[in-house]
DSSP file (Angstrom, degrees, kcal/mol; ACC not computed):
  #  RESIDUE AA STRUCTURE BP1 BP2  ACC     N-H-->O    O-->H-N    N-H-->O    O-->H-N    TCO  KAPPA ALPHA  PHI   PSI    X-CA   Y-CA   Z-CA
    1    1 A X              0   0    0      0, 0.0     5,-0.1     0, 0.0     2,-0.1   0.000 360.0 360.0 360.0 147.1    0.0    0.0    0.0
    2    2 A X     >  -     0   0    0      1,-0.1     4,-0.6     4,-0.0     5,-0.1  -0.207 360.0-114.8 -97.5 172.3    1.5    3.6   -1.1
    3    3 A X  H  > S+     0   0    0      2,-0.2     4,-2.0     3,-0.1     3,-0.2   0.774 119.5  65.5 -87.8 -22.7    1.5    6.3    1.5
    4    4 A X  H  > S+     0   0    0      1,-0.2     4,-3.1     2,-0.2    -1,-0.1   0.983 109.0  46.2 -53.4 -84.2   -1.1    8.4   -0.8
    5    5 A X  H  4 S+     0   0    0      1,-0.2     4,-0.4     2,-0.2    -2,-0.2   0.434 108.0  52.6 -38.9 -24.2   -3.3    5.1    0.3
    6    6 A X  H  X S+     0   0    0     -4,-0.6     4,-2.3    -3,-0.2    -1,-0.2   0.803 108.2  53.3 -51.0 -67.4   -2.5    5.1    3.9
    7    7 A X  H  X S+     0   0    0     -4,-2.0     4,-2.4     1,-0.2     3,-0.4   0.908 110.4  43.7 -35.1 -65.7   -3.5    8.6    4.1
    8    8 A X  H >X S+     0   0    0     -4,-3.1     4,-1.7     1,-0.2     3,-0.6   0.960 108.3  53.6 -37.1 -54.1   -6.9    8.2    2.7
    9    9 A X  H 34 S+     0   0    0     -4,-0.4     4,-0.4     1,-0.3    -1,-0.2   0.678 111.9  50.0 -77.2 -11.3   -7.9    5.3    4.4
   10   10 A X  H 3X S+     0   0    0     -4,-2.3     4,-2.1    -3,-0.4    -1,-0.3   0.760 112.2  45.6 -64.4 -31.5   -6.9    7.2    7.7
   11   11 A X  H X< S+     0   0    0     -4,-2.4     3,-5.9    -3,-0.6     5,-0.2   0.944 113.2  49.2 -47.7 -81.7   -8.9   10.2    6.9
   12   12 A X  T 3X S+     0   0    0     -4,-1.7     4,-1.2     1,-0.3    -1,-0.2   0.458 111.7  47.0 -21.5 -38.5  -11.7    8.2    5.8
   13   13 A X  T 34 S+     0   0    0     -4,-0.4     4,-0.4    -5,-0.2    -1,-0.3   0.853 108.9  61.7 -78.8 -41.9  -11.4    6.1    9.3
   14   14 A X  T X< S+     0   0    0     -3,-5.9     3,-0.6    -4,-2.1     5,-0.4   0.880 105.2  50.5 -37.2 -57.4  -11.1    9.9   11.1
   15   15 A X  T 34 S+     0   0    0      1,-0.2     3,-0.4    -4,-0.1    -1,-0.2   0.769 108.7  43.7 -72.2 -29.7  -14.4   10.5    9.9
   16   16 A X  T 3< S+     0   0    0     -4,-1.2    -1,-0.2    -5,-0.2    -2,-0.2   0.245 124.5  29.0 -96.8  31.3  -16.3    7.7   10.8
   17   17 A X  S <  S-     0   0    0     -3,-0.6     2,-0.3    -4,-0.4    -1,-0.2  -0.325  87.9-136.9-169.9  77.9  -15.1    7.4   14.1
   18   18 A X        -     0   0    0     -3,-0.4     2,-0.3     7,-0.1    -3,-0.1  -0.119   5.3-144.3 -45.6 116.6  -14.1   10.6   15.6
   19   19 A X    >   -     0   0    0     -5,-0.4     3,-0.9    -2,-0.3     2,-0.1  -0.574  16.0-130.6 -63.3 120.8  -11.1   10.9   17.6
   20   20 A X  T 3  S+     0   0    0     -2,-0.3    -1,-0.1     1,-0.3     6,-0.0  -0.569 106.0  16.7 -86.0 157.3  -11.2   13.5   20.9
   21   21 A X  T 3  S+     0   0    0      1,-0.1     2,-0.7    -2,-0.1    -1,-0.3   0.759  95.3 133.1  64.8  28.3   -7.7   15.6   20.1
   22   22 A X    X>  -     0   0    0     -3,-0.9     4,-1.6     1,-0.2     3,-1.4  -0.956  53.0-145.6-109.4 109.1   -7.4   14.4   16.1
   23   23 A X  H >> S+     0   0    0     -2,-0.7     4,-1.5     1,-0.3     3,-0.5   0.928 101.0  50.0 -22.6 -65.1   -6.6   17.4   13.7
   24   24 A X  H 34 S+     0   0    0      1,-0.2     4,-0.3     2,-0.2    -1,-0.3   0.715 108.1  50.7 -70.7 -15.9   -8.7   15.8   11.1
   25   25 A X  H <> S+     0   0    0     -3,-1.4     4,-2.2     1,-0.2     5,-0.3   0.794 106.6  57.1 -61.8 -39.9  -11.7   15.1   13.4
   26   26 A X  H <X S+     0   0    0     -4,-1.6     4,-2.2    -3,-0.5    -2,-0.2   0.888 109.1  39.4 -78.2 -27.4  -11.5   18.3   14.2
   27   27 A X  H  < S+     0   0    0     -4,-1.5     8,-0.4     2,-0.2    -1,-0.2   0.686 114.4  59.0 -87.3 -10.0  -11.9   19.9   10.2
   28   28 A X  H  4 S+     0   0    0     -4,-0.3     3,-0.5    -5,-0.3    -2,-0.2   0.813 106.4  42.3 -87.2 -32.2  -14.3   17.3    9.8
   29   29 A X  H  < S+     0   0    0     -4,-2.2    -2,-0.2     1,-0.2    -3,-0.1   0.909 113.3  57.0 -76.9 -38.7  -16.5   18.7   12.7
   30   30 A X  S  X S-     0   0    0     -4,-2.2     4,-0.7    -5,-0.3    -1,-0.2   0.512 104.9-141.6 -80.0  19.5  -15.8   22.1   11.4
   31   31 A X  H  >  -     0   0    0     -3,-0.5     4,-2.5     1,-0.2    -1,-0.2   0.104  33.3 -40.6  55.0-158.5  -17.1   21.4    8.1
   32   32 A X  H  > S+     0   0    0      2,-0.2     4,-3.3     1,-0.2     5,-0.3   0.803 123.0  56.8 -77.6 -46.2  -16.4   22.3    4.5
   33   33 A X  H  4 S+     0   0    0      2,-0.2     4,-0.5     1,-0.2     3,-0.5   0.831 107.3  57.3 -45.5 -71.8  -15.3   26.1    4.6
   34   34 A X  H  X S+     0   0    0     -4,-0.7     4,-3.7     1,-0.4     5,-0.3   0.718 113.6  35.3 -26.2 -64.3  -12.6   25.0    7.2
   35   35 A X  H  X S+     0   0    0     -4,-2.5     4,-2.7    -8,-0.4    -1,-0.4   0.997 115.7  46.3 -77.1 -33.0  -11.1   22.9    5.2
   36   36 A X  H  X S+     0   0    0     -4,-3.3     4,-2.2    -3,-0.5    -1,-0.2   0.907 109.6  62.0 -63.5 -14.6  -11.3   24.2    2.1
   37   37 A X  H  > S+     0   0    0     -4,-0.5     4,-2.4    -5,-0.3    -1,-0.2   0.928 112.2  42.1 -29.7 -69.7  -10.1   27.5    4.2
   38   38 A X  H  X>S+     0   0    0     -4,-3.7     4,-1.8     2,-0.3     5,-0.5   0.823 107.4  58.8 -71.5 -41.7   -6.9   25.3    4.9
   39   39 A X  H >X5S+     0   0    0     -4,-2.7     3,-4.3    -5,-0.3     4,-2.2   0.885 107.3  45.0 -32.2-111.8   -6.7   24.0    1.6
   40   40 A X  H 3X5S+     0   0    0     -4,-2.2     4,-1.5     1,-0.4    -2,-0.3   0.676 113.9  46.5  -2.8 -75.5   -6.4   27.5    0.2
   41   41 A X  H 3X5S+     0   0    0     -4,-2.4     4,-0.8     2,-0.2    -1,-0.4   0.604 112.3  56.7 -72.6 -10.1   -3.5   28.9    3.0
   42   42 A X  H <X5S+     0   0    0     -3,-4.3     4,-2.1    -4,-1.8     5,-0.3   0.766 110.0  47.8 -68.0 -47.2   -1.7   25.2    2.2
   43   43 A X  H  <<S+     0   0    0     -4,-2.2     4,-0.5    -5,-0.5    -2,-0.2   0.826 110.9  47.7 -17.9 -59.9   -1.8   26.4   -1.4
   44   44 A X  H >X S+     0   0    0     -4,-1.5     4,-1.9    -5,-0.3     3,-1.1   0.910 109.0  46.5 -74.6 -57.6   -0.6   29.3   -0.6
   45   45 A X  H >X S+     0   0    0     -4,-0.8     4,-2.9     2,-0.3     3,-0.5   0.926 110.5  55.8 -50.9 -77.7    2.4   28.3    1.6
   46   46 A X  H 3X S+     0   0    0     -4,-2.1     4,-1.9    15,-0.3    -1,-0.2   0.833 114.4  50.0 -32.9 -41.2    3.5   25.3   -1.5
   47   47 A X  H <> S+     0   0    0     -3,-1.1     4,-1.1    -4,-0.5    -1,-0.3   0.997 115.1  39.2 -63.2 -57.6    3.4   29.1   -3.7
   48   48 A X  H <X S+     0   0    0     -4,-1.9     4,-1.4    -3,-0.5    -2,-0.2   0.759 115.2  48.8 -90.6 -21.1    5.6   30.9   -1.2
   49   49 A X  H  X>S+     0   0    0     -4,-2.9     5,-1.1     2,-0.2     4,-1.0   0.994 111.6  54.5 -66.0 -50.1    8.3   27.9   -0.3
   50   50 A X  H  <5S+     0   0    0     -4,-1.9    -2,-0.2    -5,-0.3    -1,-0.2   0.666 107.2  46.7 -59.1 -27.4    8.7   27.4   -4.0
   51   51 A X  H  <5S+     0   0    0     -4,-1.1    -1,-0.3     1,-0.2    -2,-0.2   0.992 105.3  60.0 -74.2 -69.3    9.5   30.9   -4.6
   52   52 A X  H  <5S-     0   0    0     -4,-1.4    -2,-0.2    -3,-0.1    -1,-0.2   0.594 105.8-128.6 -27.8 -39.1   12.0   30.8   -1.6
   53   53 A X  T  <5 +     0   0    0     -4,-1.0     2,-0.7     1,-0.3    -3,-0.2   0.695  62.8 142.2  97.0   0.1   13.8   28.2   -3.5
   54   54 A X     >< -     0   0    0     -5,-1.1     4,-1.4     1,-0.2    -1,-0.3  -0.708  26.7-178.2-107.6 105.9   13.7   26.0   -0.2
   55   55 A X  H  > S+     0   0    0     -2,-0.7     4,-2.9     2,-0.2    -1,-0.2   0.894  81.7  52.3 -91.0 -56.0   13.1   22.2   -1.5
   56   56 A X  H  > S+     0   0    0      2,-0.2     4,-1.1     1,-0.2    -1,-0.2   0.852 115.4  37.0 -38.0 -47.2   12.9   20.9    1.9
   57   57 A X  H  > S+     0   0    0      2,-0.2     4,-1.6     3,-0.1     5,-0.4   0.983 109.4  60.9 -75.9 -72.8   10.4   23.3    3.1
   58   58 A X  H >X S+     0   0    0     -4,-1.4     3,-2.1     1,-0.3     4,-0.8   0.819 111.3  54.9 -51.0 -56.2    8.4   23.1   -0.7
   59   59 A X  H >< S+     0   0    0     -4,-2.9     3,-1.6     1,-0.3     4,-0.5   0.743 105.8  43.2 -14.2 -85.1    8.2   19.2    0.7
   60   60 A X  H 3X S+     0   0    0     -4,-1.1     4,-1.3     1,-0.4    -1,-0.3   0.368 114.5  47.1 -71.6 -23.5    6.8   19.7    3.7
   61   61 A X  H << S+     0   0    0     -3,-2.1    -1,-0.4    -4,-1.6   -15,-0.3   0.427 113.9  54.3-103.4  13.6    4.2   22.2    2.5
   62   62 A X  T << S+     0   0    0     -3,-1.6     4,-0.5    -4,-0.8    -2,-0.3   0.848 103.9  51.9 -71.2 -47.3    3.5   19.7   -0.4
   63   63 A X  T >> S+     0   0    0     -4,-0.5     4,-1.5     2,-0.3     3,-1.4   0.901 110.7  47.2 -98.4 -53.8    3.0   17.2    1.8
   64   64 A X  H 3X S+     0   0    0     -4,-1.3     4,-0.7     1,-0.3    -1,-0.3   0.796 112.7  48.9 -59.2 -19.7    0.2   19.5    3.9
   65   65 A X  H 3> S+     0   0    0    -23,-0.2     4,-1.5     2,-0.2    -1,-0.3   0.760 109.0  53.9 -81.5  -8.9   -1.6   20.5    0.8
   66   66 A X  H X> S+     0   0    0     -3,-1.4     3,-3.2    -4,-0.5     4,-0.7   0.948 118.5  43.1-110.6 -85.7   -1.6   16.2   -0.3
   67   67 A X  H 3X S+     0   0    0     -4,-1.5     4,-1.6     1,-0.4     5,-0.3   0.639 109.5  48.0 -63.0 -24.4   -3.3   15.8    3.1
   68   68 A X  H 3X>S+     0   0    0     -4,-0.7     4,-1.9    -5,-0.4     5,-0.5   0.927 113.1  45.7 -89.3 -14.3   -5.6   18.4    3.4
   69   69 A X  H <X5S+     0   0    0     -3,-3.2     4,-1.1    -4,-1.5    -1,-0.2   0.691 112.1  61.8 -74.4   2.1   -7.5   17.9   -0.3
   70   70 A X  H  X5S+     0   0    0     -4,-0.7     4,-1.6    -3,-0.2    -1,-0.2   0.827 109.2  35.3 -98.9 -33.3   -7.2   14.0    1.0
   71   71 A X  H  X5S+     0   0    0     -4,-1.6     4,-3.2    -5,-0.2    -2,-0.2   0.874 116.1  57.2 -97.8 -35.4   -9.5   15.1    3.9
   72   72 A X  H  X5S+     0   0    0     -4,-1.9     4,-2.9    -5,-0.3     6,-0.5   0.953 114.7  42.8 -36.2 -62.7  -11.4   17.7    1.1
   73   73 A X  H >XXS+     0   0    0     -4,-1.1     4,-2.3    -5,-0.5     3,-2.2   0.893 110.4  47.6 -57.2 -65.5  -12.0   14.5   -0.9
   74   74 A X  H ><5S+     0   0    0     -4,-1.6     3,-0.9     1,-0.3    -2,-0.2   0.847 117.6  47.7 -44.0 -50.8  -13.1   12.0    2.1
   75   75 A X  H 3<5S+     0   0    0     -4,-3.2    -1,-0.3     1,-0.3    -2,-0.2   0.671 117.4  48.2 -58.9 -34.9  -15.7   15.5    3.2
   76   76 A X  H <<5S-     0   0    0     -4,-2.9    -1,-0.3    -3,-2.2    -2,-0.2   0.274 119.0-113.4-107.9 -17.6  -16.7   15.4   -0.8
   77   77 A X  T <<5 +     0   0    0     -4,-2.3     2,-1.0    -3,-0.9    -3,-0.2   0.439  65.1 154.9 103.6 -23.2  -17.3   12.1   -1.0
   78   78 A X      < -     0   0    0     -5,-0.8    -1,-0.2    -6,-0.5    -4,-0.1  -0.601  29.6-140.3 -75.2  84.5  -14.4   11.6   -3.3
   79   79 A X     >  -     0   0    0     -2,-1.0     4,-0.9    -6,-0.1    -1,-0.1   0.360  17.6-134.3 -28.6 145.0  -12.1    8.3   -4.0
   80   80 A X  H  > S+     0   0    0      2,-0.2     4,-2.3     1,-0.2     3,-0.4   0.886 114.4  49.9 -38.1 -66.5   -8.9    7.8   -4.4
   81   81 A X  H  > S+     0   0    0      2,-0.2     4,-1.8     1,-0.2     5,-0.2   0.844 105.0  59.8 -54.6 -32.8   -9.4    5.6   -7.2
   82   82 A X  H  > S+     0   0    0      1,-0.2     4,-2.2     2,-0.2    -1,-0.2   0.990 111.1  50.0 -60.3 -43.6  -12.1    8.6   -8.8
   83   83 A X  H  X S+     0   0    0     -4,-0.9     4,-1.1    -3,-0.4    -2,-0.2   0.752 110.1  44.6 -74.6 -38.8   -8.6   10.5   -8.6
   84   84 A X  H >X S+     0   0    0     -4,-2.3     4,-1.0     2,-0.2     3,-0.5   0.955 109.1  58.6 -65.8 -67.6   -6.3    7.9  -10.4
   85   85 A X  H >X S+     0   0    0     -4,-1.8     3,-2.1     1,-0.3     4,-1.2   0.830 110.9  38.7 -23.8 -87.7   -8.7    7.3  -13.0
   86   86 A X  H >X S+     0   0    0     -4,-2.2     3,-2.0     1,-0.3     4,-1.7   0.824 115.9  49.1 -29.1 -58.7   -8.8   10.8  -14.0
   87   87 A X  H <X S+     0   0    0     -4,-1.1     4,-1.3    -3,-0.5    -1,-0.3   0.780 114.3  47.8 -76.1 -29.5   -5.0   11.5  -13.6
   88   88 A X  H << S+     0   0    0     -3,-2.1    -1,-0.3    -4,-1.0    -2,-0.2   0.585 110.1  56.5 -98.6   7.1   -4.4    8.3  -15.7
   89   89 A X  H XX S+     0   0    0     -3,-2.0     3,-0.9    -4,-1.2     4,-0.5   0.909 108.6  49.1 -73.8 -55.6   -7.2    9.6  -18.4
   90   90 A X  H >< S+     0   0    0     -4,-1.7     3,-0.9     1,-0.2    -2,-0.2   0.794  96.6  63.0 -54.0 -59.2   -5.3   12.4  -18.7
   91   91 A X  T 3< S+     0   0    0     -4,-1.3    -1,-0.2    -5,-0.3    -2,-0.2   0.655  95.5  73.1 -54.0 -18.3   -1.8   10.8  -19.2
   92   92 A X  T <4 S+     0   0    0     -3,-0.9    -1,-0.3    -5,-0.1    -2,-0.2   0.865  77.5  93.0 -53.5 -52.6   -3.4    9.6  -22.1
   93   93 A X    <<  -     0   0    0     -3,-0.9     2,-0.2    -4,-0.5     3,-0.1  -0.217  49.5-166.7 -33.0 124.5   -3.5   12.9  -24.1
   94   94 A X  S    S+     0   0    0      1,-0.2    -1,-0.1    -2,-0.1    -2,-0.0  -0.445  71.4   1.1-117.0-173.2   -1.0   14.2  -26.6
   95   95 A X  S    S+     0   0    0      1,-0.2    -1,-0.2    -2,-0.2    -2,-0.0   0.513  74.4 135.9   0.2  55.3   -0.9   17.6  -27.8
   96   96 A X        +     0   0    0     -3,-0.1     2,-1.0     2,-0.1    -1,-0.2  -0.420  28.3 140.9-119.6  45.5   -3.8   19.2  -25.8
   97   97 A X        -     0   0    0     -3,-0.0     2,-0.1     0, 0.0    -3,-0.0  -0.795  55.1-116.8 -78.6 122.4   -1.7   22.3  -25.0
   98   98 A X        -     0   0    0     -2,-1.0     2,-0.2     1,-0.0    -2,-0.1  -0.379  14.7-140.6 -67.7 139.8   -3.9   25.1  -25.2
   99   99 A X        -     0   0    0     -2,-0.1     2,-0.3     2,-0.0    -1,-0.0  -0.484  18.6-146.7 -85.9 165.6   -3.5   27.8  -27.6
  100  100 A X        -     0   0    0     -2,-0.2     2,-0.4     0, 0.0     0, 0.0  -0.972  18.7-120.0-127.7 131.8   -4.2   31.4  -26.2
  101  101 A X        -     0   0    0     -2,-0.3     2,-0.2     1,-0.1    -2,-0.0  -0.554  29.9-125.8 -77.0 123.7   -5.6   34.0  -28.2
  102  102 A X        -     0   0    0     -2,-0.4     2,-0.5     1,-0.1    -1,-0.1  -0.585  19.4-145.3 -91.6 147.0   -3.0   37.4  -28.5
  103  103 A X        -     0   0    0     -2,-0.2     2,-0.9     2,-0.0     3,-0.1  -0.609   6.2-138.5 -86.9 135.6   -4.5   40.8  -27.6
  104  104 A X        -     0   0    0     -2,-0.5    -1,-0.0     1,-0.1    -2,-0.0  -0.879  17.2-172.4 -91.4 117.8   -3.4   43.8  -29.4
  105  105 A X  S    S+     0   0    0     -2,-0.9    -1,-0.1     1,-0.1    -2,-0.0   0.430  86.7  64.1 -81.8 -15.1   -2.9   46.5  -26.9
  106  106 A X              0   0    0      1,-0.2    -1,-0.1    -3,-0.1    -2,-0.0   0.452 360.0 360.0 -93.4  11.3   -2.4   49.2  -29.2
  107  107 A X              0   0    0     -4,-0.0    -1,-0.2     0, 0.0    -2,-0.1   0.444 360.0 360.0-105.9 360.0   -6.5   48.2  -30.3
């Protein structure tokens, strides 16, 4: 079993049997803003290590964004496996780079 797959199946256990003192019990009681709240400022943090240049750190806040969409998904209802699928649907694709249309500024 992968550590991606650990993760889940802990959320997933978090939520159906709340833990007194469990971080993730606790964003599960506090519903869906919360996390996605945290979601959003893990985001942010992954933005601001990577800028910094700091690979160790860009890890660590990798590793906090992984786990809070993991608890986003379990709250949403959403598998792992929904989450492979796609990502290996996707790996499928050749040349689906998007073009962008250019503006004339001088217009």
């Amino acid at each position: 079993m992968d550590a991606l797959q650990e993760l889940y199946e802990t959320v997933l256990a978090r939520k159906e049997a709340r833990i007194e003192g469990s971080y993730t019990c606790y964003l599960f009681q506090q519903g869906l803003d919360k996390i996605l709240k945290k979601c959003g400022e893990e985001c942010t943090e992954v933005v601001i290590a990577a800028k910094n240049g700091d690979n160790q750190d860009t890890v660590g806040e990798i590793s906090d964004l992984l786990y809070h969409l993991t608890v986003l998904m379990a709250c949403q209802g959403i598998t792992l496996d929904q989450v492979r699928a796609e990502l290996a649907k996707r790996s499928e694709k050749q040349g689906n780079l998007k073009t962008f249309h250019q503006v004339d500024k001088n217009t």
